[in-house]
N, C-alpha and C positions, 0 to 999 in steps of 0.2 A: 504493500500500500504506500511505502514511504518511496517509491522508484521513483523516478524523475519522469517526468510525463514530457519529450519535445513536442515542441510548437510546429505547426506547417511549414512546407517552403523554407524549414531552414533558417526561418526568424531568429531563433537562436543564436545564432551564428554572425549576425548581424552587429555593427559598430551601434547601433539605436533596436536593441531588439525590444526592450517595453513600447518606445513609441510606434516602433514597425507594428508591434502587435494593435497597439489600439489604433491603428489607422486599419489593419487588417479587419478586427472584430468592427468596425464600424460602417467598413464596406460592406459587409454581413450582413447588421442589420439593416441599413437602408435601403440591400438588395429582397431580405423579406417582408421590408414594411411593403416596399413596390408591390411584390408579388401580390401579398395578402390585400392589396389596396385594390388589385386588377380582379382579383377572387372575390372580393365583396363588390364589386360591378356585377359581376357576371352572374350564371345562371345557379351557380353552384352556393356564392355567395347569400343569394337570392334565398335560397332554400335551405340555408344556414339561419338565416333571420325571421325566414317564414316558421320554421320548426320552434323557436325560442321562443316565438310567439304565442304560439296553438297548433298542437302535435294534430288536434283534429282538423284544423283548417287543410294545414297541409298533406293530411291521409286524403280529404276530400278530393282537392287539389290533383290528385294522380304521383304524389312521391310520395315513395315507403320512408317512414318516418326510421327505420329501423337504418337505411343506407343515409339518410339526412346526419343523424345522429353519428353513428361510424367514421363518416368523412372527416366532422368538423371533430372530433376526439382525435381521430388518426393526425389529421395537422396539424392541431395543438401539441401533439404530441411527438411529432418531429421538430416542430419549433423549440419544445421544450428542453428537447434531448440536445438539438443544436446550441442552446446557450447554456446548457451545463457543459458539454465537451468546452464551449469559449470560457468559462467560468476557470475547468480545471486547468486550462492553456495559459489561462494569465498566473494562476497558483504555482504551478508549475509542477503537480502532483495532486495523488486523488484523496481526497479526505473527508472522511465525514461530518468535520466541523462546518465545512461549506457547505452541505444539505442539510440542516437543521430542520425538525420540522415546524419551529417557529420563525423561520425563515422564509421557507414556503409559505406558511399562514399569512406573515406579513404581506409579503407581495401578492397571493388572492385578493385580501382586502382592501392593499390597495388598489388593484384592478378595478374591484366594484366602485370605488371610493372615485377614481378618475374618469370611469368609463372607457375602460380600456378596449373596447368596441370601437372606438375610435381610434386611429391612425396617430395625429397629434396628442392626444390625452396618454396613449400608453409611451409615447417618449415623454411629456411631462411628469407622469407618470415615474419614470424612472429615472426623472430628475430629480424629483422630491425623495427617492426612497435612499437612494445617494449623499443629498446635501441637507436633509431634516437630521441625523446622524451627524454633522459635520457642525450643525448649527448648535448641537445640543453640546456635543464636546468642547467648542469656542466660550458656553458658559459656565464651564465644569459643572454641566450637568452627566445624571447617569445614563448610558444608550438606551436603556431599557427605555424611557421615557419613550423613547420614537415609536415603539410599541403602542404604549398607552395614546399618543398623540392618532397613531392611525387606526385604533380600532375607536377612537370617539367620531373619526371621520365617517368611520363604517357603518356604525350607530343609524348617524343622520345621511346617510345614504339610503341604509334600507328602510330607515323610517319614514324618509319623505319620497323615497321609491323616485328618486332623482342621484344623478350624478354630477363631478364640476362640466363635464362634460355638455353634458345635457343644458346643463345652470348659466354655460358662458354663453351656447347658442339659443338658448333662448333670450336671451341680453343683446346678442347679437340681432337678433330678428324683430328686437321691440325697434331698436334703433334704426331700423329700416322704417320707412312709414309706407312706402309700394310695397305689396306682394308679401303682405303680412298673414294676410286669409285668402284663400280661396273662396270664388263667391256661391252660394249653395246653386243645388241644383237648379232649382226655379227661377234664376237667372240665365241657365242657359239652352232650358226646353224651349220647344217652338212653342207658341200662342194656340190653344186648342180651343173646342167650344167644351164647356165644362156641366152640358147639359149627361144626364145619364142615359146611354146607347147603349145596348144588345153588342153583344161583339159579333163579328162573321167570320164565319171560315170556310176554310176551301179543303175539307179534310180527301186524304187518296182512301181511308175507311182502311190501312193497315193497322193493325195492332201492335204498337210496340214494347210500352211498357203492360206486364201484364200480372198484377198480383192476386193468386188465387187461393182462396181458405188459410188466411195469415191467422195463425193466435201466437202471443206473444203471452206469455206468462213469469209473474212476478211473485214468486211464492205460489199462495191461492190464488192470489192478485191476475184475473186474467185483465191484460193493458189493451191486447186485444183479443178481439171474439170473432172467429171465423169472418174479416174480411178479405173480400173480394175487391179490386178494380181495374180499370181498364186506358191508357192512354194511347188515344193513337194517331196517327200522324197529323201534324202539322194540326194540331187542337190545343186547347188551354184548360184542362180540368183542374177547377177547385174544390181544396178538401175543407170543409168548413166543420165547426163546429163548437161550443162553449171548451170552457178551458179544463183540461184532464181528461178530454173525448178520447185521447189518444194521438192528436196529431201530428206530432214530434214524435213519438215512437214509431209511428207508423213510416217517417222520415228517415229513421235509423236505423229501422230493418231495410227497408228498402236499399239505400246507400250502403249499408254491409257494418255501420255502428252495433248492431245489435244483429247478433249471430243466433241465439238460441230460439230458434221459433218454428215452428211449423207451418204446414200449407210450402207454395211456391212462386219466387219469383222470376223472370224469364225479361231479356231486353230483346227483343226483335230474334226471339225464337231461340236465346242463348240461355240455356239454366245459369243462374248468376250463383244460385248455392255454393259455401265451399270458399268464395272469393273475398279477398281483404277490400277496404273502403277506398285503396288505392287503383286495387286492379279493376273495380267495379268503374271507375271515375274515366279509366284508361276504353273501356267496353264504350263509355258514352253516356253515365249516371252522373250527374253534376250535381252540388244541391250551392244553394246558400243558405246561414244559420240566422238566427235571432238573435244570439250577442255577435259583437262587430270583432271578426277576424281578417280584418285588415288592417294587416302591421305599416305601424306609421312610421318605422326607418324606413319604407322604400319610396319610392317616387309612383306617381299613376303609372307611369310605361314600364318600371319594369316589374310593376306587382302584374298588370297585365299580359307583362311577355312571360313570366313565370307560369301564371296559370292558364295559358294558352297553350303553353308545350312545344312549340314550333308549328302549330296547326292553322295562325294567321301572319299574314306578314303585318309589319310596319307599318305598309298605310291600308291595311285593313282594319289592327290597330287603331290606328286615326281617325278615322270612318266609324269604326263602332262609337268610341267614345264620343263623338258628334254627335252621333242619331239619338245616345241617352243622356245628351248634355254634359256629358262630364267635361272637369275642368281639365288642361292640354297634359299632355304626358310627362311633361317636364313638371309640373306641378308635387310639389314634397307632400307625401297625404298626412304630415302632421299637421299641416296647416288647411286641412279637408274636414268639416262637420263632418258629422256623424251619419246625419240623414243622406248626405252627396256618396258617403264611402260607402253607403249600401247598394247605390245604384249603380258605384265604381264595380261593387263583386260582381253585380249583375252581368255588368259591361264584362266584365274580366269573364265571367264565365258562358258568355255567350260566344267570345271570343275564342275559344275555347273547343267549338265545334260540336256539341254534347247532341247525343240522340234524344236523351233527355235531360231538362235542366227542372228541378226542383225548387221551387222556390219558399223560402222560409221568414212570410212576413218580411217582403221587400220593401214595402215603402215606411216600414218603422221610423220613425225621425221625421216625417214628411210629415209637412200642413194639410190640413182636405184638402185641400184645392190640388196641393199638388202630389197627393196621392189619386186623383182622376190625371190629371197632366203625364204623370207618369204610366198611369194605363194606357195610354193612346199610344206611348212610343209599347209599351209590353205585349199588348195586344196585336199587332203586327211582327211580330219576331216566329211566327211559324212558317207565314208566307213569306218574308224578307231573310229566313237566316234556316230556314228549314229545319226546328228546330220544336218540337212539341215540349208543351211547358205542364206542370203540376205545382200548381200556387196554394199555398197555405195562407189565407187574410183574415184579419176581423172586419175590414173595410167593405160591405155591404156594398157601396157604390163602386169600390174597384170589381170587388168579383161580380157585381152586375157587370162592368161596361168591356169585363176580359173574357171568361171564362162563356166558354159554349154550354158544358155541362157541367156537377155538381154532385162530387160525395159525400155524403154529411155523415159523420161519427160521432156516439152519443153513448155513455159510457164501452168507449173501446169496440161496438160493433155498428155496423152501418146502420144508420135509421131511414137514409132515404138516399135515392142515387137516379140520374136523369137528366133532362133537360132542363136550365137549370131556371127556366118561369115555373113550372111545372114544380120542383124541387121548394121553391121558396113561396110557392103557394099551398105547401103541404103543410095540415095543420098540428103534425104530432115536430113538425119542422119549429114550426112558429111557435112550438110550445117550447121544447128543450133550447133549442137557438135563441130565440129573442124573448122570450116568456112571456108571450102571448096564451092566454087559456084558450082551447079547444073549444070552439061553437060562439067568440065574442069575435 
């Protein structure tokens, strides 16, 4: 253990071999901040970030969260190995005093503490871990203190669930007075009439999506009870119904969230049984969720080029996000409401190519007004994007002005299923849905 460990290239041997080293160890890492800089552009990057966010977004999404995860350990973990070998080079031998494992704890904490997610923060970062030590010896204080100093940073790191990182560019963005926010959606929909219409479709009468005799049990708890339904081309079926009907479960079986259940489901004649929420999403099952899984370190273009897959180009891309208003691609979706980044999934997963797209209470966030404004662009997406849709809403006037026909689930089994005047003129409908009594 006490051998002499040489340096690369002979550094040793060198008339300046400490400063050759640190000119050496510095090309290193400037050459993997680069990398890592190019890696978090790209698609890989992308799907490092999407995974930190919500393992389920990105199962939905079509990546296995299991090779997402793998990757971004496997890197970290050549990076890591790479600056212990530069660690033991400058020591000049290998020792356990220099793996400490409050050494290591230090520097996790401070990672979190600077946002080391960031390219500038983590050299800051290891400026501070450097010269907080240097500063504390200058007042004959004890090192240990630097300890104490960075786990009070840590503290208020995870307590305000912010980093300095974070804290400078948000400082940074007040001070800008342009292009502070993005403007919500209903600044950049076209002008519709916002009278309530029947939607129309032009279905080929295939069948694609095709779920039959579902029960889903939860204990005794049946979530679901022998449903049945039917989506098929270029149509918009909504699944309606009061809250605990089952509609979200019936969402998670479908998309492959929820494995244990019986009955059968089938995409365009493919048994989907058996298949993860990934490989289902790859076949042409898309959904979007109810809480907002769209991470806000990415920009609109490349959350969209992420969950497209290579399946549109660029200025189809642009094109989409046009038709549903979203704001340009370049646009940072931290600075994206809430209500706009739902209609971003939308766009994103329309983009996307899906046989079927799922939707899970899409216009959440949205004002009435522009929960009809947004049916007009929604309701066109089977004949413009060939793409059959299954919408989960409370919006009464959306799934009037979208939806052709209409499944209603009512503790866990279908109460009424049809056309959907037909559907909302039923009165065991009007009873459990809107609580209307029967014969008023």
């Amino acid at each position: 253990l006490n051998q002499r460990i040489d340096r690369p290239f002979g550094i040793d041997r060198s008339e300046f071999g400490d400063r050759m080293y640190f000119l050496f160890t510095a090309v290193v890492v400037v050459v993997i901040a680069a990398v890592v800089y190019q890696i978090g552009k790209g698609k890989l990057g992308g799907m490092w970030r999407f995974v930190a966010f919500s393992e389920r977004g990105t199962a939905a999404a079509g990546t296995k969260v299991r090779n997402a995860k793998l990757s971004a350990f496997g890197v970290s973990a050549f990076i890591g190995g790479l600056a212990g070998g530069l660690t033991v080079g400058q020591i000049g031998q290998v020792s356990s005093v220099s793996f400490q494992t409050g050494g290591s704890l230090g520097l996790f904490v401070l990672c979190i503490v600077v946002g080391a997610h960031f390219i500038d923060m983590a050299f800051f970062g290891a400026i501070l871990f450097v010269f907080v030590p240097e500063i504390l010896k200058q007042f004959g204080l004890p090192l240990e203190w630097a300890n104490v100093v960075f786990g009070v940073l840590g503290v208020q790191a995870l307590t305000s669930n912010s980093t300095l990182g974070d804290q400078i560019r948000s400082g940074l963005r007040k001070l800008k007075r342009h292009g502070a926010t993005a403007q919500p959606v209903s600044a950049h929909l076209e002008e519709v009439d916002l009278e309530r219409t029947s939607a129309i479709f032009t279905t080929t009468g295939q069948p694609l999506l095709e779920v039959k005799n579902v029960t889903v049990r939860f204990g005794e708890l049946r979530a679901l009870d022998d449903v049945s339904l039917t989506v098929y081309d270029r149509e918009v079926v909504g699944l309606i119904g009061p809250n605990g009907a089952g509609k979200s479960t019936m969402i998670d079986t479908i998309t492959g969230f929820l494995t244990d259940y019986e009955g059968t489901i089938t995409l365009d004649g493919k048994p989907m049984e058996g298949l993860a929420p990934d490989r289902r999403a790859h076949e042409g099952i898309r959904r979007t969720f109810q809480q907002d899984r769209v991470p806000s370190s990415m920009t609109v273009g490349q959350y969209m080029r992420l969950m497209a897959h290579g399946k549109s180009t660029p200025t189809e891309i642009d094109e989409i996000l046009s038709y549903f208003g979203c704001p340009p691609a370049h646009t940072p979706l931290r600075v994206v409401d809430v209500g706009s980044r739902r209609i971003v999934e939308v766009a994103a997963n329309v983009a996307s190519k899906p046989v079927v797209l799922l939707l899970d209470e899409p216009a959440a966030g949205l004002s009435h007004d522009e929960h009809i404004v947004f049916g007009n662009q929604l309701k066109k997406i089977p004949q413009k994007y060939g793409i059959s849709v299954l919408l989960i809403e409370h919006d009464l006037d959306l799934v009037r002005s979208v939806c052709s026909k209409l499944v209603v689930l009512n503790f866990g089994g279908v109460l009424a299923s049809g056309n959907q005047a037909e559907v909302l003129r039923d009165p065991e409908v009007l009873k459990a849905y809107m609580g209307e009594k029967v014969g008023e």
